[in-house]
C-alpha positions in Angstrom: 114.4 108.7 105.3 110.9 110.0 104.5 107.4 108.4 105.5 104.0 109.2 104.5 101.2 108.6 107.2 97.6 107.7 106.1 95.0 108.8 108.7 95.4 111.9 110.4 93.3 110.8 114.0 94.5 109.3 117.2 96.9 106.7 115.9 97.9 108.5 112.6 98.7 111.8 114.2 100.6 110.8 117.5 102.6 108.2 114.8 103.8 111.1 112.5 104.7 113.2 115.4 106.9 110.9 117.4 108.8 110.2 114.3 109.0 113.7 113.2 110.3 114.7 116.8 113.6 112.3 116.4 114.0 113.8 113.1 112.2 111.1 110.6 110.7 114.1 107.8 107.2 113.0 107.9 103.5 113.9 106.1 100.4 113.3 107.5 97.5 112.8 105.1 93.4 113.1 105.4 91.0 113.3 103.5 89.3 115.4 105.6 90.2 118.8 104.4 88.8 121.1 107.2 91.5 119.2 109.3 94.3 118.8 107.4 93.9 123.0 107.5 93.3 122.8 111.3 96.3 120.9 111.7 98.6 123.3 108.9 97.6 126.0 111.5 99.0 124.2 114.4 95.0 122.8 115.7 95.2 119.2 117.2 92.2 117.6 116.3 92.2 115.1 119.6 92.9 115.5 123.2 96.5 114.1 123.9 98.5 115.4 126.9 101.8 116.1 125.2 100.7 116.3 121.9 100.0 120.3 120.9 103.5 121.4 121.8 105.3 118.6 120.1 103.3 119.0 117.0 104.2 122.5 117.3 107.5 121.8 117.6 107.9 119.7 114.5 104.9 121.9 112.3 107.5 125.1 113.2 111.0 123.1 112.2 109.3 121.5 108.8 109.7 118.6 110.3 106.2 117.5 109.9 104.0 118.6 107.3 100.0 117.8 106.3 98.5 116.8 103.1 94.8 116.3 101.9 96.0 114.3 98.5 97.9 111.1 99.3 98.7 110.5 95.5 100.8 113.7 95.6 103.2 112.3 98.2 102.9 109.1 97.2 106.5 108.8 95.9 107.7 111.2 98.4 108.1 108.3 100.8 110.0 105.7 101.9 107.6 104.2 103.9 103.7 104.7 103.7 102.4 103.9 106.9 98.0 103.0 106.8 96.4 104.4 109.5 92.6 105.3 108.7 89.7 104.1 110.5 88.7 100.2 110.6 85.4 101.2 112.1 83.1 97.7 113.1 80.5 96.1 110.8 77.3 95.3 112.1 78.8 91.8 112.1 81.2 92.9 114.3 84.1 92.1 111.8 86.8 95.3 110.8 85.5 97.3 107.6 88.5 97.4 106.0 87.5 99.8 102.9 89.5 102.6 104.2 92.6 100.4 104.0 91.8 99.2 100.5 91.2 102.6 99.4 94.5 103.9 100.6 96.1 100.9 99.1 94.3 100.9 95.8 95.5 104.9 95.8 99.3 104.0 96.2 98.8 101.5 93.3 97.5 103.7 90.9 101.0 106.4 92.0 103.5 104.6 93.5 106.7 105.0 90.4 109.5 102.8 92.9 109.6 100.9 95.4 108.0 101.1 98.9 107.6 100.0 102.2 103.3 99.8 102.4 102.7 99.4 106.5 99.7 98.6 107.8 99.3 100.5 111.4 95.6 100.4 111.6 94.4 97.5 113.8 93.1 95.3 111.5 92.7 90.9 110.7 94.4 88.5 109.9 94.9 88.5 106.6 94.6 92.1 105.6 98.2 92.9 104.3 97.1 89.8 101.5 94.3 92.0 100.4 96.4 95.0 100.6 99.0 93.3 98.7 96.3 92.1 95.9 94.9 95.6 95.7 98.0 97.6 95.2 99.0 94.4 92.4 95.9 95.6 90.9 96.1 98.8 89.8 99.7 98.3 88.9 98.6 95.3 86.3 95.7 97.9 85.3 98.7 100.6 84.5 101.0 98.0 83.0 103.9 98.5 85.3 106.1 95.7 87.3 106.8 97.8 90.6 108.7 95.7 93.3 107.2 96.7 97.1 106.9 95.5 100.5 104.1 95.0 102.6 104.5 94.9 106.9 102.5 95.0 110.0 103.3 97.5 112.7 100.6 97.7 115.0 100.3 100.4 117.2 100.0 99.6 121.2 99.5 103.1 122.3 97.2 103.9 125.5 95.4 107.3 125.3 96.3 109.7 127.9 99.9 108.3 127.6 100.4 107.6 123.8 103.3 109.6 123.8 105.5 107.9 126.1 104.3 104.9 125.0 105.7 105.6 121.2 108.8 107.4 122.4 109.2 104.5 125.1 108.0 101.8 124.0 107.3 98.4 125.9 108.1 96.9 122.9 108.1 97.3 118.9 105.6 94.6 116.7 106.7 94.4 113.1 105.5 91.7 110.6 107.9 91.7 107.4 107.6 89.1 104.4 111.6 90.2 102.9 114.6 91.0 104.7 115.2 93.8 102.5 111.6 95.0 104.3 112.9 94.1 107.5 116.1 95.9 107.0 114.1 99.1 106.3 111.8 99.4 109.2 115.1 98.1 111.6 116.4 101.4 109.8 113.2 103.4 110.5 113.0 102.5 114.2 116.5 102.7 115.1 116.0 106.3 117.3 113.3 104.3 119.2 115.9 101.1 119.9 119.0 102.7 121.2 118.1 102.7 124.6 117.3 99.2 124.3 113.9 98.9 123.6 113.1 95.7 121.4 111.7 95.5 118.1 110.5 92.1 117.5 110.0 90.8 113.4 107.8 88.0 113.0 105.9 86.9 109.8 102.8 89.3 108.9 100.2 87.3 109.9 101.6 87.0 113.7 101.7 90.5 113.5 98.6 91.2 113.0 97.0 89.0 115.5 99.4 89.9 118.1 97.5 93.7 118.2 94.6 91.2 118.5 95.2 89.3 121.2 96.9 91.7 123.2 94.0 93.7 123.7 91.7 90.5 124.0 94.4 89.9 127.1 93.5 92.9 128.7 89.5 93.3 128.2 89.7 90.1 129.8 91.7 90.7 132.6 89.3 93.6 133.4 85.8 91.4 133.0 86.9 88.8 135.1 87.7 91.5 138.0 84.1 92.7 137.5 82.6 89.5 137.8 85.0 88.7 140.7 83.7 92.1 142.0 80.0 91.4 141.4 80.7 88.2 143.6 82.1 89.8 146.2 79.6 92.0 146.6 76.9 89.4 147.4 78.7 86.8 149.7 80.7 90.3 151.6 84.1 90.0 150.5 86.2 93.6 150.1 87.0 93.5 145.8 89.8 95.9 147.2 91.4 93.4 149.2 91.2 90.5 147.2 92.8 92.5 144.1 96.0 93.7 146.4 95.8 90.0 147.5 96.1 88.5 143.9 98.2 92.0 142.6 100.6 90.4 144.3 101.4 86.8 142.9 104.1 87.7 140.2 102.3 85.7 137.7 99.5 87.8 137.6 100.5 91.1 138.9 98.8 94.4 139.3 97.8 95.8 136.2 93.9 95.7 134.9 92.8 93.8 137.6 90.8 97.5 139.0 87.2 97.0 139.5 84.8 99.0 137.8 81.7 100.1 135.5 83.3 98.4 132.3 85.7 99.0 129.6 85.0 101.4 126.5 87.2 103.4 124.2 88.1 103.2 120.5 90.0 99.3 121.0 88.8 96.8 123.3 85.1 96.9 122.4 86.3 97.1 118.5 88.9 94.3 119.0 87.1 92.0 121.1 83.7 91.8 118.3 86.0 91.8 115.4 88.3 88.6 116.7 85.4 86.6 118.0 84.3 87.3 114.3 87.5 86.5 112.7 87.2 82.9 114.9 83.6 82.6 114.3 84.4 82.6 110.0 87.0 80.1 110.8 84.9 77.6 112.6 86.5 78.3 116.0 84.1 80.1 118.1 86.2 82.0 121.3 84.1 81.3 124.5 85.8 83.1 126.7 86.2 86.4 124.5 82.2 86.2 123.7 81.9 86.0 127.9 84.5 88.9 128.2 82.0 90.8 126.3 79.2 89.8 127.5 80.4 90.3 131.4 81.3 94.2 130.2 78.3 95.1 128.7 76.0 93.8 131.5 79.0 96.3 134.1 78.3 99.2 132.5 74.9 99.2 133.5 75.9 98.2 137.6 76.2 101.8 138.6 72.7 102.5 137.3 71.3 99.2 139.1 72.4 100.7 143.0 70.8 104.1 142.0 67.7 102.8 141.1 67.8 100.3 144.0 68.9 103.7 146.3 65.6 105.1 145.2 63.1 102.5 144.9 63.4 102.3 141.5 61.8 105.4 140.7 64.0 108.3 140.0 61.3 110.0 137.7 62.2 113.6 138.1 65.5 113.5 140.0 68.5 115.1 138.9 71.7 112.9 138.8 74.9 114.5 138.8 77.7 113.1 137.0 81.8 113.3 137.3 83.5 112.3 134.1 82.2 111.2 130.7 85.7 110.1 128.7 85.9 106.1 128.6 88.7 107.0 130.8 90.9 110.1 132.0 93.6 112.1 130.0 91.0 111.6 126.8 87.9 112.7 125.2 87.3 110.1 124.1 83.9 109.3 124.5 83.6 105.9 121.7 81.7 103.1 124.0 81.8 105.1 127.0 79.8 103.5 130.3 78.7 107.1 130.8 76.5 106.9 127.5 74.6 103.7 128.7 75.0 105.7 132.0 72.6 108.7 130.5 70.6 106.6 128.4 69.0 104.7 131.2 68.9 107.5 133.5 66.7 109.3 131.0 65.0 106.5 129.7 63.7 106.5 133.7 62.7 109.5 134.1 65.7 111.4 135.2 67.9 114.3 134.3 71.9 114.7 134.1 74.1 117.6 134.6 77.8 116.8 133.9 80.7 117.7 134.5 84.2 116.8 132.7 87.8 118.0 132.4 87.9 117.7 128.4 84.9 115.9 126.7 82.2 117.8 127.3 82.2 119.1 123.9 82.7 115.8 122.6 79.7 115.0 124.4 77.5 117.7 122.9 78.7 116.3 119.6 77.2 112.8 120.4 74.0 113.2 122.6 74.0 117.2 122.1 72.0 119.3 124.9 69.6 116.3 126.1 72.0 116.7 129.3 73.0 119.7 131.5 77.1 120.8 131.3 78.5 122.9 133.7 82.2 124.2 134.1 82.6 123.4 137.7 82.7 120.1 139.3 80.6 121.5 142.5 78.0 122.7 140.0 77.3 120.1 138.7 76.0 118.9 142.3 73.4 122.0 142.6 69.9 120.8 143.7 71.3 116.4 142.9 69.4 113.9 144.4 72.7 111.7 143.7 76.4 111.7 142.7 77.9 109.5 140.3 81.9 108.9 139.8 82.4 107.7 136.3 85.7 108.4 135.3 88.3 108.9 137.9 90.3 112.0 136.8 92.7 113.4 139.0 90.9 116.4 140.1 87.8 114.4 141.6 90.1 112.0 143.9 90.1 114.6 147.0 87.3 116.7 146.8 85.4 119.0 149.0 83.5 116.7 151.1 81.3 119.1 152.9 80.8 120.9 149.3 79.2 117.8 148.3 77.4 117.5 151.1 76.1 121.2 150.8 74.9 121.4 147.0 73.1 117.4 147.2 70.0 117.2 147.9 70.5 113.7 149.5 74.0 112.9 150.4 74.8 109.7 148.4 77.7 108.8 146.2 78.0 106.2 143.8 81.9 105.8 142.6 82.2 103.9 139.5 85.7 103.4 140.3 86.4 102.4 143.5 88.3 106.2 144.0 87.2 106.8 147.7 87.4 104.9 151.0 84.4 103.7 152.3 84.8 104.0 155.8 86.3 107.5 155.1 82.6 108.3 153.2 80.7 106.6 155.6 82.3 108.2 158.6 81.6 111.6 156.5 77.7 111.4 156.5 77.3 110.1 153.1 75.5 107.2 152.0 78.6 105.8 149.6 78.1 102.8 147.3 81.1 101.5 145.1 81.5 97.8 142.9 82.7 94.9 144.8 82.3 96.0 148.0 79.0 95.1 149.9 77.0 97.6 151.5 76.4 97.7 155.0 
């Protein structure tokens, strides 16, 4: 079996590597050319633990190869899998031209029949307008070409997308024909041996299943903040409520951690573009418009205790900063707290210097030099009036206390992510401030 995969970025590339590594001969298309050569050459356009050797891997056994003209492998395939960008309107809803395009495109090439999966997260509805597009251009041509159209959405979590496709919790796909069901049962069959379930539902499920899963999760992690927020003005411990509720088996442990808000290229996406999905239909989602709501006001909480710390004036301070990704193993940087993070603090007066494993290049890329970077965690702390924790990678969980202590100007932390004990801080000399915990 061969498949074509539209989209060479996060989703496109770790999809066409996985299946290249159990043997699947796979493109991967873009129509950015300076990357399809970047990737020809072995150069992995994202941060992905994992990903650079078994790229390699496949690049070096012609396993996996890279295209910048879909309509040249368009009847190369078995299965074309869409997997270009669905960035967000200003209505909040999915722009969906990318998809159209790549569908229009197969129209106008596609000589037999074909499997046409949507991987992108996109609406309800989109493999209809997929289907009517590709109809299109074959009516246009004057050719009756039978094909299939399925949903497969992806449910990868940077920093462990790997594992997650190789592993998988389980496998989403939305068919409208058997004989399109029996094809991607066919297609997935390295991924199900070990018993990992594929699950066929009508397209339309499908597709709101990516949805919803994510809405699930944003959820899960608002309602901790606002729990946290709560706690933090009648003086319960977030910490100890969340082990306390972690473990009822109906709720359970995971995305119930307290923090400065969720970012990324999904939740923030997903959330706007269902509430505008619901919003067209004449079903407005009130708890999903709160969810949002509740995470844009958190990303802004860690900001609130420094200017409180300093009287609301930090006009002329210098803030140091740990972590910029959304969250660790990533550079991902798309709807980061530690953009509204910098914003405010210069809109106030104050300066940053940063420090992160990975994205400080993709920070330079979106804000440029208006901050300070530094290669060294402790340098970043030179001549600070302040510390702030915003993304907890592994390297900042034991530090150097009496570093710290030594390069700050004032010895204050404030952890975005609940990473250090309090008593253990407090007990150190440092004035330590984290969410859902009151300060004493």
């Amino acid at each position: 079996m061969k498949i074509v995969i539209v989209g060479s970025g996060y989703v496109g590339l770790v999809t066409g590597t996985c299946f290249a590594e159990v043997g699947i001969e796979t493109v991967c298309v873009d129509i950015d050319q300076e990357k399809i050569q970047k990737l020809k050459n072995g150069i992995s356009p994202i941060f992905e633990p994992g990903l650079d050797e078994m790229m390699l891997r496949n690049i070096e056994k012609k396993r996996l190869t890279f295209s910048g003209d879909l309509a040249s492998v368009v009847n190369d395939a078995d299965v074309i899998f869409s997997a270009v960008g669905t960035p967000p309107d200003e209505d909040g809803s999915a722009d969906l031209q990318y998809v159209l395009d790549v569908a229009r495109t197969i129209g106008q090439n596609m000589n037999k029949h074909l499997v046409i999966v949507t991987k992108s997260t996109v609406p309800v509805g989109t493999a209809k307008k997929v289907r009517i597009a590709i109809e299109g251009e074959l009516q246009k041509r004057g050719v009756d070409i039978e094909f299939d159209v399925a949903s497969n959405p992806e449910f990868l979590k940077e920093g462990d997308a790997i594992n997650d496709f190789m592993k998988p919790d389980r496998i989403v796909i939305g068919v409208e024909t058997e004989r399109a069901e029996q094809i991607m049962a066919k297609l997935y069959k390295p991924f199900t041996l070990n018993g990992h379930p594929v699950i066929f539902m009508d397209v339309p499920s499908a597709e709101m299943t990516k949805y919803t899963a994510n809405a699930m999760l944003a959820t899960r992690i608002s309602f901790m903040n606002d729990i946290a927020n709560l706690c933090e003005i009648i003086g319960a411990n977030v910490n100890m409520v969340r082990k306390g509720i972690g473990s009822d088996p109906r709720i359970g442990s995971k995305f119930i951690y307290p923090g400065i808000g969720y970012g990324g290229s999904c939740f923030p996406k997903d959330v706007k573009a269902l509430i505008k999905t619901a919003d067209d239909n004449g079903y407005p989602l009130r708890i999903l418009k709160s969810v949002e709501d509740v995470n844009d006001d958190q990303k802004s909480v860690l900001f609130n205790k420094l200017m409180a710390y300093f009287g609301n004036d930090i006009k002329g301070k210098k803030i140091a900063m740990w972590g910029l990704s959304f969250k660790p193993n990533t550079d991902d940087m798309r709807e980061a707290p530690a953009l509204v993070l910098i914003e405010k603090i210069k809109n106030a007066g104050g300066e940053v210097s940063a420090y992160d494993p990975v994205s400080m290049e993709e920070s330079r890329r979106r804000i440029g030099d208006s901050i300070s970077y530094v290669d060294d965690m402790y340098d970043a702390l030179n001549d600070a009036d302040a510390l702030l924790l915003v993304t907890e990678w592994t390297e900042f969980r034991y530090p150097d206390k009496e570093e710290i202590k030594k390069r700050l100007k004032t010895p204050v932390i404030f952890d975005g992510r609940n990473i250090y004990d309090r008593v253990d801080m407090a007990s150190s000399g440092f004035d330590y401030f984290c969410i859902g915990v009151q300060n004493k």
